[in-house]
N, C-alpha and C positions, 0 to 999 in steps of 0.2 A: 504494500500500500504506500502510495509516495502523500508524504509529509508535505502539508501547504505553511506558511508563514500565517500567520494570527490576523495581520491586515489584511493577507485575501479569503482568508477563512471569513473574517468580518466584512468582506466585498461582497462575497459570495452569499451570505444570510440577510446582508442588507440590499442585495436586488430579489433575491425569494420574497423577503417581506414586503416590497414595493411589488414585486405582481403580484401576492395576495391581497395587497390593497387594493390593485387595481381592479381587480375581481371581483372584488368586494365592490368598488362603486359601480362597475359595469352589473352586477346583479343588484342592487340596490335600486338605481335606475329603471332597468328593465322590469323590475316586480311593481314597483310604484308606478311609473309613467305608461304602460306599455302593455302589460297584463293586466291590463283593469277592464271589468266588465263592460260599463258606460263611460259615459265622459264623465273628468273631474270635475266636481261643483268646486271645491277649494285646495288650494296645496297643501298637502299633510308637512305641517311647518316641521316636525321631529324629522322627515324623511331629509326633509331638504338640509336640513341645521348638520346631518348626519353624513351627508353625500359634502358639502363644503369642509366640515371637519376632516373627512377622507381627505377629499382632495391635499388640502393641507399638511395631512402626516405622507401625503406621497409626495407630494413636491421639497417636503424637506429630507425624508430618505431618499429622496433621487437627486438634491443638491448636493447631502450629505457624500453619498456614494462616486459623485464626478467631482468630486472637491478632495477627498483623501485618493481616488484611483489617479489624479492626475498628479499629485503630490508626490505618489510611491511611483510613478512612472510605469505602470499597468494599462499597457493600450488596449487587450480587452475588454476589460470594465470599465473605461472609457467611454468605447464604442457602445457597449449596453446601455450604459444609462446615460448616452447620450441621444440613443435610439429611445429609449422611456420616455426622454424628454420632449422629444416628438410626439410621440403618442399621446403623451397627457396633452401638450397644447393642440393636438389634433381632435382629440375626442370633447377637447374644452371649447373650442369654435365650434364642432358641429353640435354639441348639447347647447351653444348660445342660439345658435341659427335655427334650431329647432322650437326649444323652448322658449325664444325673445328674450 
């Protein structure tokens, strides 16, 4: 079994935790906005307050992540959460565009 260093051991658990976030808000979303029988009478203010606070712990584990991977000079994790970062500002335009 080859032996990683403790920084990409901690690289490596803080982009797992960042797309279990992400997962999290993409089902979060889809069960609230999307699975819903009828149309919304009101926005369930707990869903939303909950999806903003995600957003939030991912945008900081995915700063956190391309701030120590660039540091240690680690161009995979780099590249990863630098691609995450995409994603989240991708999936954050089209949730504005959608939802106004």
């Amino acid at each position: 079994m080859m032996k990683r260093s403790g920084k990409v051991q901690f690289l490596f658990w803080l982009f797992s935790f960042a797309i279990m976030l992400y997962i999290w808000i993409v089902w979060t979303v889809v069960q609230t906005f999307l699975l819903v029988d009828g149309p919304l009478e009101e926005l369930p203010q707990e869903k939303v307050a909950l999806i903003f606070v995600l957003y939030g712990l991912l945008a900081l584990c995915t700063l956190a992540g391309t701030v120590i991977s660039i540091f240690i000079g680690n161009k995979r994790y780099s590249n990863r959460f630098g691609a995450m970062f995409i994603i989240i500002f991708v999936s954050f335009l089209a949730g504005k565009s959608v939802f106004g």
